[in-house]
C-alpha positions in Angstrom: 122.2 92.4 48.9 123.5 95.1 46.7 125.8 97.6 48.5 123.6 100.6 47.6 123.4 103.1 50.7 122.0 105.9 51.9 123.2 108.8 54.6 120.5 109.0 57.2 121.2 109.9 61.0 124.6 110.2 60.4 125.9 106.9 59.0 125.4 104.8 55.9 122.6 102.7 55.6 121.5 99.8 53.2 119.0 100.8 51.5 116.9 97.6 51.9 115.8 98.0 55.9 113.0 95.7 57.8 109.9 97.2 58.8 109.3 95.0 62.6 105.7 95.5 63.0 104.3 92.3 61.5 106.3 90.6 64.3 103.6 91.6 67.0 100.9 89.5 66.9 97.5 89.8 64.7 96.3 93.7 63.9 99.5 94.2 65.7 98.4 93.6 68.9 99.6 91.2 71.7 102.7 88.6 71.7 103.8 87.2 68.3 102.4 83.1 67.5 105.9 81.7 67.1 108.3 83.8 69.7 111.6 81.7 68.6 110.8 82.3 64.9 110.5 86.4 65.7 113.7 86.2 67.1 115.1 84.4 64.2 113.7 86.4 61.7 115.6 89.5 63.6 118.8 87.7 63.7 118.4 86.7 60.1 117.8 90.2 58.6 121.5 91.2 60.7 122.9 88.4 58.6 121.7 89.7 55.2 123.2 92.8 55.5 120.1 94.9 56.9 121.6 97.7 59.2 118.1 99.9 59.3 115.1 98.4 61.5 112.2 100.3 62.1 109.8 99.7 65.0 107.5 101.6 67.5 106.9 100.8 71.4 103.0 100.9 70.2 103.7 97.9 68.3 102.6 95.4 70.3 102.3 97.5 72.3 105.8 97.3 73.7 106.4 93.5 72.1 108.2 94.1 68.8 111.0 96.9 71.0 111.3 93.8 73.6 112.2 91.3 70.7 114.2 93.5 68.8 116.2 93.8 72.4 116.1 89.9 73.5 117.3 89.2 69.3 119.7 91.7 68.8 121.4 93.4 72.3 124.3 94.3 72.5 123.0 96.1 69.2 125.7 95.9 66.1 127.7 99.6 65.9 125.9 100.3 62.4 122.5 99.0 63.6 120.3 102.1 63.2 117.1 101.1 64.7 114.2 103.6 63.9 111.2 104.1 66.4 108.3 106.4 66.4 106.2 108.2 68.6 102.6 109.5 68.0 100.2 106.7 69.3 99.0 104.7 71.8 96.6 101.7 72.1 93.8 101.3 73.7 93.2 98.1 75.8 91.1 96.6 72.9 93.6 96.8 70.4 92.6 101.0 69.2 94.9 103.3 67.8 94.5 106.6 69.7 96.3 109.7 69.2 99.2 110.5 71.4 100.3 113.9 70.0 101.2 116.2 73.6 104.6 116.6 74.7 103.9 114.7 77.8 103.1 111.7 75.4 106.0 112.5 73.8 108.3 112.2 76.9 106.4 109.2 77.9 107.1 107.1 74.8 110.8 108.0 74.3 110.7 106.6 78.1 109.0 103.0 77.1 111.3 102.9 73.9 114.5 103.5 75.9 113.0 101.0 78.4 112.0 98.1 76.3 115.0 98.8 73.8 117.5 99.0 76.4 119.2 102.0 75.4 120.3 105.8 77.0 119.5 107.8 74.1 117.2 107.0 70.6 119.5 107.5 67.2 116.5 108.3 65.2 112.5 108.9 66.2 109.8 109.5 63.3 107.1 111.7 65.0 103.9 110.4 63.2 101.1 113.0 62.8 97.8 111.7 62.6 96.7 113.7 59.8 93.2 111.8 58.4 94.9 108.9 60.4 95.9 106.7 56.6 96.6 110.2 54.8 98.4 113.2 55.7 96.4 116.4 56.5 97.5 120.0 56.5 98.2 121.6 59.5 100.9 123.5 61.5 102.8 120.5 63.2 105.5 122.9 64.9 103.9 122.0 68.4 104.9 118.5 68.2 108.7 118.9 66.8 109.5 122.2 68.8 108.3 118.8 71.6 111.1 116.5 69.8 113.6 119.1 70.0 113.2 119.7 73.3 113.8 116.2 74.0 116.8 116.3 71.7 117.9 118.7 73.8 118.0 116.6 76.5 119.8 114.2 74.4 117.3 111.4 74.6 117.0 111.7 70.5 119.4 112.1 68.2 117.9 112.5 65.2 114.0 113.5 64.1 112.1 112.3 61.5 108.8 112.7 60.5 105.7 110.5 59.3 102.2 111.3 57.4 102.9 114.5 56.8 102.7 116.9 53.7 105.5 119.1 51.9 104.3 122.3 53.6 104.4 120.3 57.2 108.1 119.0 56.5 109.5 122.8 55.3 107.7 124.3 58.7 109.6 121.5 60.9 112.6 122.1 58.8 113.9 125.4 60.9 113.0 123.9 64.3 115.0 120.9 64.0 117.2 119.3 61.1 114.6 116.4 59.8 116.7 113.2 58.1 113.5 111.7 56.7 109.7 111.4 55.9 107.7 108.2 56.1 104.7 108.0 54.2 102.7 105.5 52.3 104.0 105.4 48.6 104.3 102.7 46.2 104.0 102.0 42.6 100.4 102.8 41.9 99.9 105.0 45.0 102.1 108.4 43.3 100.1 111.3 45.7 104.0 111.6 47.1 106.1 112.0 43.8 106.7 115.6 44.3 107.5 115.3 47.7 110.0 112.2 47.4 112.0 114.3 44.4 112.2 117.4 46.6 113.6 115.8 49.5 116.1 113.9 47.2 117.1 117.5 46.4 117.9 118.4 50.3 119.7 114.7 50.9 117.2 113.8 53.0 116.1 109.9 53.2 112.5 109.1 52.0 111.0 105.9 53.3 107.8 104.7 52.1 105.3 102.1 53.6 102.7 99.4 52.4 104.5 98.6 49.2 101.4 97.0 47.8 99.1 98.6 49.8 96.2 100.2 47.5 96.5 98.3 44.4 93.3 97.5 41.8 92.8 94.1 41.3 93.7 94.9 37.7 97.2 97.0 39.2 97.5 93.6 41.3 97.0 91.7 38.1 99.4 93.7 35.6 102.0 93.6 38.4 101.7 89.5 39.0 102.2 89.2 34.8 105.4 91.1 34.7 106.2 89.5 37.9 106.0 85.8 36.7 108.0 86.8 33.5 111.2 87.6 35.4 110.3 85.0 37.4 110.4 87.2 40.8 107.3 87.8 43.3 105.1 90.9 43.0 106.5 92.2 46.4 109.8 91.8 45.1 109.4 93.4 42.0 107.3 96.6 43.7 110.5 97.3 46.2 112.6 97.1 43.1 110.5 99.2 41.6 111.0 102.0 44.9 114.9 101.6 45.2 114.8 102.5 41.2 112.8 105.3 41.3 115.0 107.7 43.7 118.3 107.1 45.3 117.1 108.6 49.0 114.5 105.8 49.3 114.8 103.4 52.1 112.9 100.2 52.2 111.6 98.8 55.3 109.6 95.9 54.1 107.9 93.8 57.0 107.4 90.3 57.2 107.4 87.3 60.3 108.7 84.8 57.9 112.7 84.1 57.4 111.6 82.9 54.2 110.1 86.1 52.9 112.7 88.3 54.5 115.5 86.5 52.2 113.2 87.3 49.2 112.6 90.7 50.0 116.2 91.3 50.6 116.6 89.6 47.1 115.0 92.5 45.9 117.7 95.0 46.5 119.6 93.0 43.4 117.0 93.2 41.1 117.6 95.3 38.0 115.0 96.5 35.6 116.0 97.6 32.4 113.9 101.0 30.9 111.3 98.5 29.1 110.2 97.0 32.0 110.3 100.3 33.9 107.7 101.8 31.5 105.3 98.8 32.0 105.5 99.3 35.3 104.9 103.0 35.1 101.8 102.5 32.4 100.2 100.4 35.3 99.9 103.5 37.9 
C-alpha cells in the first residue's frame, strides 16, 4: 500500500481505509453467511496496512461492531475505528431516523458495548437529509447533542455525514468537525466544491459508493480504460478519488479477502494526466 496519509482525529491515517458494512448479512441485515471469512477479512485489512475502519452499531444491527471486536480486540494503537450514529432499524430490516439526543446517547452506549471500548475516537453523526442526498437544514440540535457527549468524554472526535457546505460551517463553531462523509465518486461531482473547501481547512473528506450512480455508458467507458491498464473498474475509481484531493480517505467495503487485496492495490495505482482527462471526459 502506498504510504500516503492523512491527519484525522489526531493521528495519521492511510488513506486507503475499509468501509465494514458489507460484512453484515444481505441489505445489511442479520449475521454475515461465512462468520470465519468476516473475521478473516478484518484480520487481513490490519495486515495490508489499513489503520482506518469504518462501521455503525446499525449495521447489522450490532453484528459488524461485534466482529470487528471478536477480529481485532485488543484493537492495534493506530487502529482508528470510525462509527456513526443517526439510525436505527426496524425489526424488518427498515432504516428509521434516530436523530434526538436520547438516540444519540443510546447508540454511543451499544457502540461502546459491542466494540468493547470506554470512549469512541471518532463518530460521524449522519443526518438524514432526503435519506440518499443531503438536504438543507439547521443540524446544530444534533452536534450541540455530540458535544455534549464529548463532554462527557464518551467521543473524541465528531464527524459528520450527508450533509451540505452551509450544514458543516454551522457545526463548525459548536464542535471542531475532522471530516464529512458523503456519497462522491467519479461521475457523481454534486460535492466538488465542498471536498476542495474542506481540503482548504485540513479536514478529511471521505466519500462512499465509489461506483454508485454510474450510466451504463459511464460503467462502460470506465471498464475500457480499465482493461487497458489491466486493473478493475473499482480499482481504477478509488484511484481515481485518492488523485483527485489529498484529504480523501477511502473506505471501500467488501466481504471478500480477495477483493480487499485489490482494493488496497489501488492505493499504488498511478494515473498519468492522459488518463486523468479520460476519466474526467466520462463525468
Amino acid at each position: 500500500m502506498s504510504h500516503s496519509t492523512f491527519s484525522l482525529a489526531g493521528r495519521a491515517i492511510n488513506r486507503m481505509g475499509y468501509g465494514a458494512m458489507q460484512l453484515a448479512g444481505p441489505h445489511v441485515f442479520g449475521p454475515p453467511k461465512d462468520h470465519a471469512g468476516a473475521l478473516a477479512v478484518l484480520r487481513e485489512a490490519l495486515r495490508l496496512g489499513v489503520n482506518h475502519i469504518d462501521t455503525s452499531d446499525f449495521y447489522g444491527p450490532h453484528v459488524t461492531n461485534r466482529l470487528i471486536r471478536e477480529a481485532l480486540s485488543p484493537y492495534p494503537d493506530d487502529l482508528l475505528i470510525v462509527t456513526k450514529l443517526g439510525a436505527v432499524r426496524g425489526a424488518d430490516g427498515a432504516w428509521l431516523p434516530a436523530q434526538e439526543p436520547e438516540d444519540y446517547a443510546r447508540g454511543i452506549e451499544d457502540n461502546l458495548r459491542n466494540l468493547g471500548l470506554d470512549a469512541l475516537d471518532l463518530v460521524n453523526l449522519r443526518i438524514m437529509g432526503d435519506i440518499h442526498a443531503p438536504s438543507e437544514g439547521s443540524i446544530a440540535r444534533q452536534v450541540e447533542a455530540a458535544a455534549e457527549l464529548q463532554r462527557k468524554g464518551l467521543i473524541r472526535h465528531v464527524g459528520l455525514s450527508n450533509v451540505t457546505s452551509a450544514q458543516v460551517a454551522e457545526a463548525r463553531p459548536i464542535t471542531e468537525i475532522v471530516c464529512v462523509q458523503n456519497h462522491y465518486n467519479l461521475v457523481h461531482r454534486a460535492d466538488d466544491a465542498l471536498v476542495d473547501e474542506l481540503a482548504e481547512a485540513g479536514i478529511a473528506y471521505v466519500p462512499f459508493f465509489p461506483l454508485g450512480g454510474f450510466t451504463p455508458i459511464q460503467s462502460g467507458g470506465l471498464s475500457k480504460i480499465a482493461v487497458r491498464l489491466t486493473v478493475t473498474p473499482m480499482q481504477l475509481a478509488l484511484a481515481w478519488l485518492l488523485h483527485r484531493a489529498p484529504n480523501i480517505l477511502l473506505i471501500p467495503g467488501t466481504s471478500s479477502v480477495a477483493h480487499l487485496r485489490e482494493n488496497v492495490a489501488a492505493a499504488d495505482l498511478v494515473l498519468d494526466a492522459e488518463t486523468l482527462a479520460e476519466l474526467e471526459n466520462l463525468a
